[in-house]
C-alpha positions, 0 to 999 in steps of 0.5 A: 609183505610188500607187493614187490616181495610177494610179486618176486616169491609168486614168480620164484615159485612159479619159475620152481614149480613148487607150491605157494602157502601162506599165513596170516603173519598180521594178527587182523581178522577183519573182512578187508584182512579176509578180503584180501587173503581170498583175493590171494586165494581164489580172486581174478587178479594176476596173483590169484590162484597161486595159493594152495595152503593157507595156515591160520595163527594166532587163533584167539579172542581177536579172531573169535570175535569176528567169527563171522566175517572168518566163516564167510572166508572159509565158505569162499575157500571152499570153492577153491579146488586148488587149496589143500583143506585141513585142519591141525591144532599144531 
């Protein structure tokens, strides 16, 4: 999604005062890719902090082989109070 995009739904979202989830729609499970959804999540730039659900796909071999860099993700999300913890196999 382009930064203009994202910047547009973020201040709908605000502007309607409903929560904003997200997804991983790019099948990266790199530490820049869980850089930046943390930044998305619980990081100090002005979008920071608006996520509040995060849903995971496409969970297989590509993510397992950094399950490492994806454990670290969920530490740091960990420490975000505003994002909703829970586990579904949906």
């Amino acid at each position: 999604m382009c930064t203009g995009l994202l910047q547009q739904v973020i201040s709908a979202s605000i502007a309607a005062g409903i929560p904003l989830s997200g997804e991983n729609a790019l099948q990266r499970y790199d530490q820049q890719a869980f850089d930046r959804i943390a930044e998305s999540a619980v990081g100090r730039s002005a979008r920071a902090g608006r996520l509040q659900q995060l849903t995971f796909l496409r969970m297989g071999d590509l993510m397992f082989d950094n399950w490492g860099a994806f454990t670290q993700l969920l530490q740091r999300l960990q420490c975000a109070p505003h994002i909703r913890h829970h586990l579904s196999n949906a």
